[in-house]
C-alpha positions in Angstrom: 18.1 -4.2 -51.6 15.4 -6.2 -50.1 11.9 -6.8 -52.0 9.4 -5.0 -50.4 5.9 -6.2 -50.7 3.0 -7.3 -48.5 4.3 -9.1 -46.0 7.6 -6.9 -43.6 11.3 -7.8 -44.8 12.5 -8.6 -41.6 16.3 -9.0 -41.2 18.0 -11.6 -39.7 18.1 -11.9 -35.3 15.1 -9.9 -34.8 12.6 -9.9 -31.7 8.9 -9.4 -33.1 6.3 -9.4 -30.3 3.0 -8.7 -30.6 3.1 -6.1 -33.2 1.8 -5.9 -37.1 2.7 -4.4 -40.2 1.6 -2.6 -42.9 2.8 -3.0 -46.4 6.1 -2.6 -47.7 7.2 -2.3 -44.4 11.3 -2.9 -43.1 12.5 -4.0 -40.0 16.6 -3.8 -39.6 18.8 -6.4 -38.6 19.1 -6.9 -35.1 16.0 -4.9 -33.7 13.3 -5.8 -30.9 9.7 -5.0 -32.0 6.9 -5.0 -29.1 3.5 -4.2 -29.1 3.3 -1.8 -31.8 1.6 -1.1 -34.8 3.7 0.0 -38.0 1.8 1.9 -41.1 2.6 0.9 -44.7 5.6 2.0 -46.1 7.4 2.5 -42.7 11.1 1.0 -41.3 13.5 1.2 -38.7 17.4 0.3 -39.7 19.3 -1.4 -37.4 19.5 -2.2 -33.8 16.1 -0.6 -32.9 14.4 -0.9 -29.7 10.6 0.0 -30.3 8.1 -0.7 -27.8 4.3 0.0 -27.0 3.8 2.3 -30.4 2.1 3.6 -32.9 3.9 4.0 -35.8 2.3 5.7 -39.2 2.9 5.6 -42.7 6.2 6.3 -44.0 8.7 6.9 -41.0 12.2 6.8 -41.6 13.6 5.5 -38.2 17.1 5.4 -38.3 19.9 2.9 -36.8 19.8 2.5 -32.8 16.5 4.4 -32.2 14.8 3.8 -28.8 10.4 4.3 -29.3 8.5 4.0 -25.8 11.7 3.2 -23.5 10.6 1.0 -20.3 10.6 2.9 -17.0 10.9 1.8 -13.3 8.6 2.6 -10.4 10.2 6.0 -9.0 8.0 5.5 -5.5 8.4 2.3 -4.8 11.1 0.7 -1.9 13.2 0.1 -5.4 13.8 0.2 -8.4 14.5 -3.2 -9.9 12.3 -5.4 -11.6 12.0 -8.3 -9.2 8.6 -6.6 -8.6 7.0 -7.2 -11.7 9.3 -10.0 -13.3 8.9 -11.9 -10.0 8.6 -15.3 -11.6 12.2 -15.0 -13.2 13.4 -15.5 -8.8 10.3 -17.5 -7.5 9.1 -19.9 -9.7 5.7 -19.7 -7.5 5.3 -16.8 -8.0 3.4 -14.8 -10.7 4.7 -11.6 -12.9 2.8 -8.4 -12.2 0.2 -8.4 -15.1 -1.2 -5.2 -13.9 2.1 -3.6 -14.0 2.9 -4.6 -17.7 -0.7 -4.2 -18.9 0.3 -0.1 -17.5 3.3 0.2 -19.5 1.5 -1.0 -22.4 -1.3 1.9 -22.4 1.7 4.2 -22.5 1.9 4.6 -25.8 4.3 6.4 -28.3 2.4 8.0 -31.1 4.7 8.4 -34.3 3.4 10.8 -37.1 3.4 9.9 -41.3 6.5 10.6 -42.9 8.4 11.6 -40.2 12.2 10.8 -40.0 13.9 9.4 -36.4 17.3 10.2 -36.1 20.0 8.4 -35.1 20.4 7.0 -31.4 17.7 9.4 -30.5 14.7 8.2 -27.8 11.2 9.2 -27.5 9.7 8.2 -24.5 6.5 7.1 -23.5 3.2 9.1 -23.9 4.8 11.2 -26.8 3.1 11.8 -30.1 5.9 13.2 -32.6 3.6 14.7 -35.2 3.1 14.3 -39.0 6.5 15.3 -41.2 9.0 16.1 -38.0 11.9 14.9 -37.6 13.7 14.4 -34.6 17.7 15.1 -34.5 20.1 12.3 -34.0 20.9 11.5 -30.1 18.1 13.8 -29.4 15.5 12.7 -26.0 11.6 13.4 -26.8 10.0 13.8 -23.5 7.3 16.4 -24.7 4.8 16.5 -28.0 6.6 17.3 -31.2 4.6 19.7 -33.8 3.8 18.4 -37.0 6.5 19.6 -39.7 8.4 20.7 -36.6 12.7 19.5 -36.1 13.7 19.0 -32.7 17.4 18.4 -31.3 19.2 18.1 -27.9 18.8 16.4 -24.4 15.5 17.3 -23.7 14.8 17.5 -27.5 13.6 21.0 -28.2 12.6 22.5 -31.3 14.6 23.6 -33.8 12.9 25.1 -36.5 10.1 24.2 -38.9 10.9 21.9 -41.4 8.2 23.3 -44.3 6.1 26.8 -43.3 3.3 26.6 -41.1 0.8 27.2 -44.1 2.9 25.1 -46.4 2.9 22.3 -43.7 -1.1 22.6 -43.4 -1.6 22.4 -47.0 0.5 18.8 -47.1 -1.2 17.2 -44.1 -4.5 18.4 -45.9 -3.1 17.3 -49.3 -2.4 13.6 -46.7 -0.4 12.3 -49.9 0.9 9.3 -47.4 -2.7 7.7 -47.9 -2.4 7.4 -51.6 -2.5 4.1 -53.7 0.3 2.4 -54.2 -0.1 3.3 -57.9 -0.8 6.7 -57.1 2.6 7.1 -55.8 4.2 5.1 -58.7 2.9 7.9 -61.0 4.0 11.2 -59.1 7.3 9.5 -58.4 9.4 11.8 -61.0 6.9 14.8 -58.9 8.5 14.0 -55.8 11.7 13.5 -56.8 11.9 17.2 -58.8 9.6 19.2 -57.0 10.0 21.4 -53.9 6.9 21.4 -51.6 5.4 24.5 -52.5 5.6 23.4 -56.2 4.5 19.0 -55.3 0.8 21.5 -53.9 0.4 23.5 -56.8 0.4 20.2 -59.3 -1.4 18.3 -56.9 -4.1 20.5 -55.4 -2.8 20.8 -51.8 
């Protein structure tokens, strides 16, 4: 296992552009990071393609996961990126700032603990909330609930992970902005405890 600390592990043949980290933080072998922000205590495994986000603390995002996918003008003559990218054919010819500065506003909004599946995709302008987790393979295209598990192609929900008012209590109980030390001395608390029990020690 890596050693975690204050600066992100970051495995070997990744693409890091424009984005920070929080502490602790993990960043799998092989992935491209872009323009996104990524709360303490959060990783992605491997192969991950996350772009134009904001990540919380705590998110389990699994192998292959696609955050904020790029789109293509729909009502344009076409498709390709020659438009935008015009300086990779002309060389006097400028990219389309405007264009890219667009697809940047589109953000993806990932909750605190939350847990991304594998090979699923959530698009742009989605906020999964706090504590859901999205299936493996599954396509986000709309809002996902806090505490809420969503599957399929379009994702759509499942069922709740915790009960509505259990799920309220935790986000008010907002354990994922405790001190590191904090953490270190519930650990044996969150390990044996079910939810309902983890709010009745800790006054959630």
């Amino acid at each position: 296992m890596p050693e975690l600390g204050l600066e992100p592990f970051v495995h070997p043949d990744c693409e890091i552009t424009e984005s920070t980290f929080g502490r602790y933080c993990e960043i799998g072998q092989g992935s491209r990071v872009q323009h996104t922000v990524m709360g303490d205590y959060s990783y992605c495994d491997r192969m991950c393609d996350i772009a134009n986000a904001e990540i919380g603390k705590f998110a389990n995002i699994a192998s292959f996961v696609r955050l904020g996918a790029s789109d293509h003008p729909l009502d344009r003559a076409s498709l390709h990126h020659f438009m935008y990218r015009s300086a990779y054919y002309w060389p006097d010819e400028a990219d389309d700032a405007a264009w890219f500065a667009a697809r940047r506003a589109r953000r993806v909004v990932i909750g605190h603990d939350t847990w991304i599946g594998h090979n699923a995709q959530v698009k742009p302008e989605v906020t999964v909330g706090h504590g859901a987790v999205v299936a493996a393979g599954a396509v986000v295209t709309k809002d996902v609930a806090p505490f809420m598990i969503v599957a399929g192609v379009p994702a759509k929900p499942m069922r709740e992970r915790l009960p509505g008012p259990v799920a309220e209590r935790m986000m008010a109980l907002a354990w994922w902005d405790w001190e590191h030390e904090r953490l270190r001395a519930a650990l044996a608390d969150f390990r044996a405890l079910k939810a309902e029990a983890f709010l009745e020690k800790y006054g959630g």
